[in-house]
Each structure stands twice: as C-alpha cells, then as structure tokens.
Phi, psi and omega in degrees: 000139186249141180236135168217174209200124161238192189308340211186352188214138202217124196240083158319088180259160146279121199303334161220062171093001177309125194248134184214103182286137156230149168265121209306134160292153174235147201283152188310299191297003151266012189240336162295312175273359179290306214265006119081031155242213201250121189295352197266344195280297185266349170286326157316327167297294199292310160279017146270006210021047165310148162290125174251165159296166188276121206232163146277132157250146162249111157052235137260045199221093160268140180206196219233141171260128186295328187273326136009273153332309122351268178296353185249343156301301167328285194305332176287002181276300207231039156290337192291000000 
C-alpha cells in the first residue's frame, strides 16, 4: 500500500491497484490555530462537554475532520 498526501486529502493505492480517498485530519494545535485559542482551550470545551468541533479520538490522540470543522464553525455563524 502507497500512501500519498496532499494538503487535505490522503490518497490509499494498493499493491492491487485499488483506490482510497480519506480526507487528512486535522490536529488539536491545528484547529487551535485556525480558531486562533489556546490548545488547552478546546481541550478544555471537550472534557466539559463544551460545544466543542466534532473530534475523533485514537488512543490519546485526537483529531478533527477539516470538513467537519467547517460546518460547525457555520453553524456557530449563524447561530449569532
């Protein structure tokens, strides 16, 4: 399996020929630095069970669907 990586999209071939988009996650201190807090900040939204963005956890390793991410900024637009 070949793994290739653009900016957002992570592209899976297989040894037999076989294709796979998944779309690249994005990291708590990248999602801190979009929304321009503190990483300690949204970790904090998520074990208060704060509206937090919509996350994943892996082991103690969390992470963010950019598009995900995306929509729950919107919604938080046009809740205002």
């Amino acid at each position: 399996m070949r793994l290739r990586q653009s900016k957002w999209i992570l592209r899976l071939e297989t040894k037999h020929g076989g294709k796979m988009e998944l779309e690249a996650m994005l990291t708590e201190q990248e999602v801190a630095e979009i929304l321009r807090v503190k990483k300690q900040t949204i970790a904090a939204w998520r074990c208060k069970g704060k509206d937090c963005p919509p996350h994943v956890k892996f082991g103690q390793r969390v992470l963010y669907s950019k598009k995900a991410l995306l929509n729950w900024i919107n919604q938080k637009l046009e809740d205002k």
